[in-house]
VOPAGU-2260 file (C-alpha; in pm, 1 decimal, decimal comma):
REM VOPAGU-2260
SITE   aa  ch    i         X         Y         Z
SITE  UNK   A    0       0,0       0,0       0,0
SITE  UNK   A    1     145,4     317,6    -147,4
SITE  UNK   A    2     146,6     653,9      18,2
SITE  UNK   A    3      53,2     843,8    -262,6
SITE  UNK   A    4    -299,6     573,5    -230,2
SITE  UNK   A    5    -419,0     679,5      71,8
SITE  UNK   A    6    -343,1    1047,6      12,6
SITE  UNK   A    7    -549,6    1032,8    -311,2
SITE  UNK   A    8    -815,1     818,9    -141,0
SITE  UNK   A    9    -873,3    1074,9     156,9
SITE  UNK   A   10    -885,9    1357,4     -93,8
SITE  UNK   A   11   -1154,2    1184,9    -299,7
SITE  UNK   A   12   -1326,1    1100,7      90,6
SITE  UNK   A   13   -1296,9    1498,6     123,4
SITE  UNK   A   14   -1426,7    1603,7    -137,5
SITE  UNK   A   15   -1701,4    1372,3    -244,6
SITE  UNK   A   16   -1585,0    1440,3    -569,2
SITE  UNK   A   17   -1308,1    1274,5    -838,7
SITE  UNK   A   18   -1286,9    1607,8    -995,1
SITE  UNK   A   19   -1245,6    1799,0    -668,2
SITE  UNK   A   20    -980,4    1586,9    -516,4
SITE  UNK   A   21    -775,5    1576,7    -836,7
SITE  UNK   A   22    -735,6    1976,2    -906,4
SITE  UNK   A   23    -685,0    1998,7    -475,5
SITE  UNK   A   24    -385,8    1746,0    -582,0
SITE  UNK   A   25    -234,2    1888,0    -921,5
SITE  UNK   A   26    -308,5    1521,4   -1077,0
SITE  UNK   A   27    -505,1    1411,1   -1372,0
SITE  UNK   A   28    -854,2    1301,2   -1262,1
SITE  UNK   A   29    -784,1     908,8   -1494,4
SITE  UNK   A   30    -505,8     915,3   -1256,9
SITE  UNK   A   31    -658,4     967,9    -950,8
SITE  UNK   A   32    -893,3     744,6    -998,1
SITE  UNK   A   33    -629,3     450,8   -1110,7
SITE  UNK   A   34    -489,1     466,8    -768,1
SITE  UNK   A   35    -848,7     439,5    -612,5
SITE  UNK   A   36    -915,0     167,1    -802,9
SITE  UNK   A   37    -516,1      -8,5    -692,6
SITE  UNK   A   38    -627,4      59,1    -354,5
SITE  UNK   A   39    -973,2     -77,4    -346,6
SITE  UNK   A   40    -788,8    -391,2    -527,9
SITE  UNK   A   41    -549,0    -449,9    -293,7
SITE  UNK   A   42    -769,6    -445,3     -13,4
SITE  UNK   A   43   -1081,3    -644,4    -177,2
SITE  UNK   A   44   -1350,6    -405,6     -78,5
SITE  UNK   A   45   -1534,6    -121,0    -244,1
SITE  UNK   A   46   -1476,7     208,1     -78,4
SITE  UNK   A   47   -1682,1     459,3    -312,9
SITE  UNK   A   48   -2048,2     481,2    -416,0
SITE  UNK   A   49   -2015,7     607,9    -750,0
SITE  UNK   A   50   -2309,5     815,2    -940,2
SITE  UNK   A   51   -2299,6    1084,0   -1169,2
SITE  UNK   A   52   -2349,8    1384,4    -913,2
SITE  UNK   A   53   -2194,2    1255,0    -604,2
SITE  UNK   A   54   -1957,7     973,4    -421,5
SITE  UNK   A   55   -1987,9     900,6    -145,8
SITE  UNK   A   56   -1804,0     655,5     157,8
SITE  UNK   A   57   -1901,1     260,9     185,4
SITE  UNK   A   58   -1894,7     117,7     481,3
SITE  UNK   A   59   -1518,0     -71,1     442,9
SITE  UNK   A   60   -1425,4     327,4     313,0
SITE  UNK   A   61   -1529,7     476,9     635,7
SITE  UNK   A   62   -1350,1     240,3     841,5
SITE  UNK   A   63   -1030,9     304,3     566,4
SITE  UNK   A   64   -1056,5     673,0     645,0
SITE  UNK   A   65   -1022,1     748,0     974,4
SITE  UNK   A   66    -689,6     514,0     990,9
SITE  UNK   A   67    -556,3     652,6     638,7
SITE  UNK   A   68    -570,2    1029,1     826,7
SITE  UNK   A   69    -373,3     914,3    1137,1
SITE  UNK   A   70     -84,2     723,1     898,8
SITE  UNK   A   71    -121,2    1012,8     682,7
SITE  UNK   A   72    -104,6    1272,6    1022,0
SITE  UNK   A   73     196,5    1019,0    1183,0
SITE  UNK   A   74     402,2    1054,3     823,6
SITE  UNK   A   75     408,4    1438,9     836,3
SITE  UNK   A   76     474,1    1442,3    1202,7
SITE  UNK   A   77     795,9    1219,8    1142,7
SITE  UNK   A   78     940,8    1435,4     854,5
SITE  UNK   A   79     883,6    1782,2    1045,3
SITE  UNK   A   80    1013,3    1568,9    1378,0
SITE  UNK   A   81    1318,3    1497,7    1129,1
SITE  UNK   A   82    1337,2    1888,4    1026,3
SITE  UNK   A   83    1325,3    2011,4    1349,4
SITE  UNK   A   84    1617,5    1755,6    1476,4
SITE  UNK   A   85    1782,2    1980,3    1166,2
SITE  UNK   A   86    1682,8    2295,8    1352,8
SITE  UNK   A   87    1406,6    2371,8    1063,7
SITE  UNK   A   88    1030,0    2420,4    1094,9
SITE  UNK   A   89     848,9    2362,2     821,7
SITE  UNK   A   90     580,2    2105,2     684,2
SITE  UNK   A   91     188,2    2214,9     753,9
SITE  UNK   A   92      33,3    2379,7    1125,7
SITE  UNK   A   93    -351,7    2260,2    1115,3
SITE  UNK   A   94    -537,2    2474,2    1337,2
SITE  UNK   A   95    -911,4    2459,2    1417,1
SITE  UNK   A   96   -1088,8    2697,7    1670,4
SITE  UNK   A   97   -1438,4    2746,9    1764,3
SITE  UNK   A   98   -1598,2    3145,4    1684,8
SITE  UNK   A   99   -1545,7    3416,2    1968,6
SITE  UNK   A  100   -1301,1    3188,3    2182,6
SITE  UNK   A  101   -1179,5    3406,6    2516,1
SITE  UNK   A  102    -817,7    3404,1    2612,5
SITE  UNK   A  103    -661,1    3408,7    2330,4
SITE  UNK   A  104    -622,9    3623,8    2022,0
SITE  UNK   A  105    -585,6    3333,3    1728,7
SITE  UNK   A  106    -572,0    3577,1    1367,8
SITE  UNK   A  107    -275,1    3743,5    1580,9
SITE  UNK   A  108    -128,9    3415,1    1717,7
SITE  UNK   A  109     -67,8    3275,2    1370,0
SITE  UNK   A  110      -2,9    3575,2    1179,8
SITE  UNK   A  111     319,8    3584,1    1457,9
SITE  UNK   A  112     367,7    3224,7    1403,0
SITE  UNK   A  113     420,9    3274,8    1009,3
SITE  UNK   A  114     635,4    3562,6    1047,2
SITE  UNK   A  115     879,0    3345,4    1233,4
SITE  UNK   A  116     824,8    3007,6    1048,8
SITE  UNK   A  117     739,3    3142,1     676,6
SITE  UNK   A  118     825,2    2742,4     549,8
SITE  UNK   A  119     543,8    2640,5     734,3
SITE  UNK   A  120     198,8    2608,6     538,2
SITE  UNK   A  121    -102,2    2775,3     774,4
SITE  UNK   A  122    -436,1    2625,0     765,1
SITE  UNK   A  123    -761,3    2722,4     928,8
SITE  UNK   A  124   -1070,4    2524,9    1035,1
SITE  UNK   A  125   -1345,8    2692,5    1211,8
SITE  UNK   A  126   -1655,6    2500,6    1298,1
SITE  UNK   A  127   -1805,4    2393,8    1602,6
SITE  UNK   A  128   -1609,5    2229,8    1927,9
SITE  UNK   A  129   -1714,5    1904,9    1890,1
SITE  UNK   A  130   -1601,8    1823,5    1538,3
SITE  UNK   A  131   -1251,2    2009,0    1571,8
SITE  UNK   A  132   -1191,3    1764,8    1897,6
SITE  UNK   A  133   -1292,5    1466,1    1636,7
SITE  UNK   A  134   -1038,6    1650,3    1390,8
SITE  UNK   A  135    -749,0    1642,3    1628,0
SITE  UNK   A  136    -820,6    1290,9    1734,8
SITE  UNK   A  137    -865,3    1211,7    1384,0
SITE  UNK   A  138    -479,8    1372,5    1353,3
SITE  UNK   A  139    -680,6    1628,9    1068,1
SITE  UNK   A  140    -565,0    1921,9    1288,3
SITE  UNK   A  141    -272,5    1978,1    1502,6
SITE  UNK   A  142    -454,9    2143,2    1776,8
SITE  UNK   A  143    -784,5    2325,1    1892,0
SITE  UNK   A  144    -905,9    2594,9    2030,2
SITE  UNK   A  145   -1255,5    2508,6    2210,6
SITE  UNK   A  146   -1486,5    2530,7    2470,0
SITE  UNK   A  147   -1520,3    2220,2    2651,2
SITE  UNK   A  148   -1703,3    1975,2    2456,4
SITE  UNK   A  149   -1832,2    1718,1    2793,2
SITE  UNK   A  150   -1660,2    1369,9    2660,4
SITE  UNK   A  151   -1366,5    1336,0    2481,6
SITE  UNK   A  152   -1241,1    1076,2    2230,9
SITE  UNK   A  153    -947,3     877,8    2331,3
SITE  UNK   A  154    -608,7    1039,3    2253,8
SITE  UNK   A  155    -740,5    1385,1    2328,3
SITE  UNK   A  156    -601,9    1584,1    2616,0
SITE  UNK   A  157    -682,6    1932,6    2688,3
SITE  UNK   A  158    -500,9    2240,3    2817,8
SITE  UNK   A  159    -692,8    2541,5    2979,1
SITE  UNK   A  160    -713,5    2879,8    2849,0
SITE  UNK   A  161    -977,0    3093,6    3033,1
SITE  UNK   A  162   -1301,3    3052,4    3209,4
SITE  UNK   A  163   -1640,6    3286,4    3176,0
SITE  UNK   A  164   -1944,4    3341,3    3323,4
SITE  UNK   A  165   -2289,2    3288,6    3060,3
SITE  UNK   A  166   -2519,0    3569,7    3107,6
SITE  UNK   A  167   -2878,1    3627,7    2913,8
SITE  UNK   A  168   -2879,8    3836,3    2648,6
SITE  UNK   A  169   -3197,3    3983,3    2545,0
SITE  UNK   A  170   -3351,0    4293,8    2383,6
SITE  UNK   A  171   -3302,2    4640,2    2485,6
SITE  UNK   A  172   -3722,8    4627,5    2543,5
SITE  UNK   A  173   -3735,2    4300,8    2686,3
SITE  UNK   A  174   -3903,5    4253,9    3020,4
SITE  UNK   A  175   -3599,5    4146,9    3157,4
SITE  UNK   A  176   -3383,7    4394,3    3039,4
SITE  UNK   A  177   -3229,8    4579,4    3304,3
SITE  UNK   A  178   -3249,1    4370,0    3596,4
SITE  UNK   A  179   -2970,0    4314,1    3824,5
SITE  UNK   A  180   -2947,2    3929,7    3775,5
SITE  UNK   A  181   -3238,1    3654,0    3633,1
SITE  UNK   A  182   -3340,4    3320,6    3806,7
SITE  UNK   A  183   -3323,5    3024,8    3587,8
SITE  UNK   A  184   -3736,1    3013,6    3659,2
SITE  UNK   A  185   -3777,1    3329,2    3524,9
SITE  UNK   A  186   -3647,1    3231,4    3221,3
SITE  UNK   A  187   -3951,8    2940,5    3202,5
SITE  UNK   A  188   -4139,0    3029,4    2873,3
SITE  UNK   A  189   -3934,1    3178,2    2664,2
SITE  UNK   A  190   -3824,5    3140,6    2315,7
SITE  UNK   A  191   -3426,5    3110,7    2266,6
SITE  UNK   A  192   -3179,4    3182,9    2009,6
SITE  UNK   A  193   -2824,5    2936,2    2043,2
SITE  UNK   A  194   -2587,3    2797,9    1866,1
SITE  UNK   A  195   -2600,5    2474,2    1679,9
SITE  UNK   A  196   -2553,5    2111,3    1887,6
SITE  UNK   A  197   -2244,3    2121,5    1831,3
SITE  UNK   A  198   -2111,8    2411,5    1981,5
SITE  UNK   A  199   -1946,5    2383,9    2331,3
SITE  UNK   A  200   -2191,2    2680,8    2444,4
SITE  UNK   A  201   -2478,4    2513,2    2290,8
SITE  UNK   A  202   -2362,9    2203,6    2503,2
SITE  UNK   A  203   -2312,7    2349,8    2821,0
SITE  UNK   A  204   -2634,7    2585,1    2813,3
SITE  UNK   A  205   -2834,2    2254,3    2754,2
SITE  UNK   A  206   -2691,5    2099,7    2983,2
SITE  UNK   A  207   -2735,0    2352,7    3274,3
SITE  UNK   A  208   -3104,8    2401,0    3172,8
SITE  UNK   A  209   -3162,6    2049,3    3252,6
SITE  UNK   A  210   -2978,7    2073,7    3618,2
SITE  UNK   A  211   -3194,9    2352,6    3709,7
SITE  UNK   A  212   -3498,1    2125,7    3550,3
SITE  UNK   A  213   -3615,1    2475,1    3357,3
SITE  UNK   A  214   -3737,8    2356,4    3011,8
SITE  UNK   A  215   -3668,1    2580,7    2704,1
SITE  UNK   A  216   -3767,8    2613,7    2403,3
SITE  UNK   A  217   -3482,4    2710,6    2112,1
SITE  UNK   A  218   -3684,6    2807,7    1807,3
SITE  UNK   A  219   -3349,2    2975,9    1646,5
SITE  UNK   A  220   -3062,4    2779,4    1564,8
SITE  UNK   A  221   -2771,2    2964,2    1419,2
SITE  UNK   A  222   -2419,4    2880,5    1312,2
SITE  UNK   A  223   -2228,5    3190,3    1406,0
SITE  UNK   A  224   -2240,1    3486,7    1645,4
SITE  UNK   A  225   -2338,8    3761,1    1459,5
SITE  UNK   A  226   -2649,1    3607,0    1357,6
SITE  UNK   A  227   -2741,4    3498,3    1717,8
SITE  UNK   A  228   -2685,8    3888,4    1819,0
SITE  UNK   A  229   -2889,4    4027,7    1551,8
SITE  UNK   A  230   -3164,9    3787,4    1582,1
SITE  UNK   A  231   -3221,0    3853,2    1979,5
SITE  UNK   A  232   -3160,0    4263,9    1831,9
SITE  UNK   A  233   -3476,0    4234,9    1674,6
SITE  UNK   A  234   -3647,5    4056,0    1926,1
SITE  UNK   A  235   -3714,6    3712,3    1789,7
SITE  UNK   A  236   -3587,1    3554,4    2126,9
SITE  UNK   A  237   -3307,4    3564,0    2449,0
SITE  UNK   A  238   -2989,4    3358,7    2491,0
SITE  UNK   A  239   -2764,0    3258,2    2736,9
SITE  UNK   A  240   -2442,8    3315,8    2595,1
SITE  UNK   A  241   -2068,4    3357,6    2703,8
SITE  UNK   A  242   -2011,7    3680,4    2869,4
SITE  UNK   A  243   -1734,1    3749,1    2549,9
SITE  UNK   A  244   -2021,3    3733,8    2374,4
SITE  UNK   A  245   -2266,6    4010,3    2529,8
SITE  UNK   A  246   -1924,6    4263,3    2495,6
SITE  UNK   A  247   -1893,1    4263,6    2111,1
SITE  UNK   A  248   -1969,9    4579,9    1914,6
SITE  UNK   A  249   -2276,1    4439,6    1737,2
SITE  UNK   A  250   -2412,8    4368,3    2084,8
SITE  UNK   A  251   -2390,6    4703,2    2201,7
SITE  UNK   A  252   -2777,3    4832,3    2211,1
SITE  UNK   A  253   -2848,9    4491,7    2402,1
SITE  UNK   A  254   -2890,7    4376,6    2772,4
SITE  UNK   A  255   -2659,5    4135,4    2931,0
SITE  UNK   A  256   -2780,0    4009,4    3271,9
SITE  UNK   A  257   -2622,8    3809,0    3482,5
SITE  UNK   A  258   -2781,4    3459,0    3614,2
SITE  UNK   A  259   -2817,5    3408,7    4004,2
SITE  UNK   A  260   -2910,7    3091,1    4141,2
SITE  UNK   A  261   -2751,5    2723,7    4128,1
SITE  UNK   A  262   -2631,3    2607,6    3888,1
SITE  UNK   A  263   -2338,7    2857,0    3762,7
SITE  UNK   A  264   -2206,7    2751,0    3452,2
SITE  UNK   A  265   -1832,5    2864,4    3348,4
SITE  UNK   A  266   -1764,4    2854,6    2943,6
SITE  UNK   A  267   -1446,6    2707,0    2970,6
SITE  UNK   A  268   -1197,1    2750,4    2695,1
SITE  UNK   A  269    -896,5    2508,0    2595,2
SITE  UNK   A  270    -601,8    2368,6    2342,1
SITE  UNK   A  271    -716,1    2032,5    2227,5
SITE  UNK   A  272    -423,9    1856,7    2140,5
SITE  UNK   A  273    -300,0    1495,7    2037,5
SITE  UNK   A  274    -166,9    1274,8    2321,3
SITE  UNK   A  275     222,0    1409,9    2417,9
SITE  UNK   A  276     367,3    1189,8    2154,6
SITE  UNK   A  277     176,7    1315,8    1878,2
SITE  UNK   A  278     268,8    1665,7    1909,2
SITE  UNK   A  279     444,0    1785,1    1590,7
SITE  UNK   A  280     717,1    2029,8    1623,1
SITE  UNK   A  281     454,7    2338,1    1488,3
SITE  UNK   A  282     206,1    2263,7    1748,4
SITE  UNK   A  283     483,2    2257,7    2003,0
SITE  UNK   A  284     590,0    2598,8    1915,2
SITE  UNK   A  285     263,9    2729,7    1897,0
SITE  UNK   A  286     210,0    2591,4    2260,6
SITE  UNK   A  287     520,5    2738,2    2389,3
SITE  UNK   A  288     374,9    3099,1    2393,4
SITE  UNK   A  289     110,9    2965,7    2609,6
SITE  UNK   A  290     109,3    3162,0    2952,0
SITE  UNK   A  291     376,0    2976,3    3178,5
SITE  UNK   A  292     593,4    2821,8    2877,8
SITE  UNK   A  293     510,3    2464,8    2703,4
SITE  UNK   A  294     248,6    2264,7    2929,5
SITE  UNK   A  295     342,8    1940,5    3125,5
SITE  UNK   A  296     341,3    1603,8    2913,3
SITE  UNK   A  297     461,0    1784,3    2580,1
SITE  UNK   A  298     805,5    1804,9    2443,0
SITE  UNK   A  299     933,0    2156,4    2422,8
SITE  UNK   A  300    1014,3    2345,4    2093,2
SITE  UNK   A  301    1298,6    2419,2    1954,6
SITE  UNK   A  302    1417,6    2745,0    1770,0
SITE  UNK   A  303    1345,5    3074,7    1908,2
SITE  UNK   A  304    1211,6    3156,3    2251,1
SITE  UNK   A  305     818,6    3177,6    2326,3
SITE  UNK   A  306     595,1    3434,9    2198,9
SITE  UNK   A  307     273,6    3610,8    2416,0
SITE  UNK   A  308     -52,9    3489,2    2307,9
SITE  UNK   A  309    -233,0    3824,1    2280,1
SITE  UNK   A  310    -568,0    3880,6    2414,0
């Protein structure tokens, strides 16, 4: 089983498309799918649904994927381990982070990273905290910036950042709007905005409804913040959000009230990274400018010293 197999196969997986994966690659698409076609030999099973509009993953293909990203991860973490023993740092940094994360300053933190390591190709996933923790267990991303996402896969470890309280956020005309603090059975009744499922805020505000057995009601889902502040700015329903959240710009004409009463959620903010063995030479130096130097359990960096993370 070549390399070059499994790299084509997980950018046809990817994709969902021949076509796709073979311009992401620079090959010929007949080429492409030759080595899909070795591959699928070689192992006896059938890993693509083919039609004319889509492809999509067979069962033996799913089970092919998520082992063909970890020998592809452990490859490039050998030949950047090999650089760095070199004193070089280059190779890809795979980043994912979760939208309005507190504590650190991420658009900053890699533009600093590049200008020190310009070898070393920057890329950027932003989606929900659940599926970036999948992605750096998977070995698709380096490390993670999240909110804690309750149970994490094996191999995942991770590192605090910050901790904030979640306050309502509501209308400027709202009956609630002004009050010192809100009870979670005042909030009985009412029609929420949140995030989607995914989301470590969405996770932690359902589960905190349920401790204080107060049922809700989200009518809104949204996939990023702005959204959720404009929809409660025009009054089509509260959330309970991270306090981060309540202090942006957009939110300005809105009230943010803070919730008394058990329970007290914190939003707690991390780095999801691999298990100590797994962390590439990138990742390490991007951990190294966290607060207090490189955390316990990973190897340090080499190169130049550590860098402030920016708030």
């Amino acid at each position: 089983m070549e390399l070059r197999h499994l790299e084509y196969f997980v950018a046809v997986a990817e994709e969902r498309h021949f076509t796709r994966a073979a311009q992401r690659l620079l090959v010929s698409q007949s080429g492409l799918s030759a080595s899909v076609r070795a591959l699928e030999r070689e192992l006896g099973a059938q890993l693509f649904v083919r039609s004319t509009r889509s492809v999509e993953l067979t069962g033996a293909g799913r089970a092919l994927l998520v082992e063909a990203q970890r020998a592809l991860g452990c490859v490039r973490a050998a030949k950047e381990a090999v650089a760095a023993v070199q004193g070089l740092l280059r190779g890809t940094l795979s980043v994912g982070t979760e939208q309005c994360i507190s504590g650190v300053d991420v658009p900053a933190l890699l533009a600093r990273f590049r200008l020190r390591h310009p070898e070393v190709e920057i890329r950027l996933r932003q989606a929900g905290s659940r599926a970036l923790v999948g992605d750096v267990a998977a070995g698709r991303l380096d490390l993670a910036f999240v909110a804690v996402p309750g149970q994490l896969p094996e191999g995942v470890r991770l590192l605090p950042l910050a901790s904030e309280p979640m306050v309502v956020l509501c209308h400027a005309d709202h009956r609630l709007a002004g009050a010192d603090t809100v009870t979670w059975e005042e909030l009985h009744g009412e029609q929420f905005v949140d995030f989607h499922r995914d989301w470590g805020a969405r996770g932690l505000t359902d589960r905190v409804f349920a401790e204080a057995g107060t049922e809700r009601q989200v009518t809104l889902e949204v996939g990023d913040v702005h959204t959720l502040i404009e929809l409660v700015g025009h009054g089509l329903g509260i959330a309970v959000v991270p306090r981060p959240v309540s202090r942006k710009p957009q939110a300005a004409g809105l009230s943010a009230i803070p919730l008394a009463g058990a329970p007290q959620p914190a939003w707690e903010v991390c780095v999801a990274v691999p298990a100590a063995d797994r962390v590439g030479p990138a990742a390490r130096e991007v951990l190294s400018s966290l607060p207090g130097g490189t955390p316990p359990g990973v190897p340090h960096a080499t190169g130049q010293g550590p860098t402030s993370w920016g708030r």
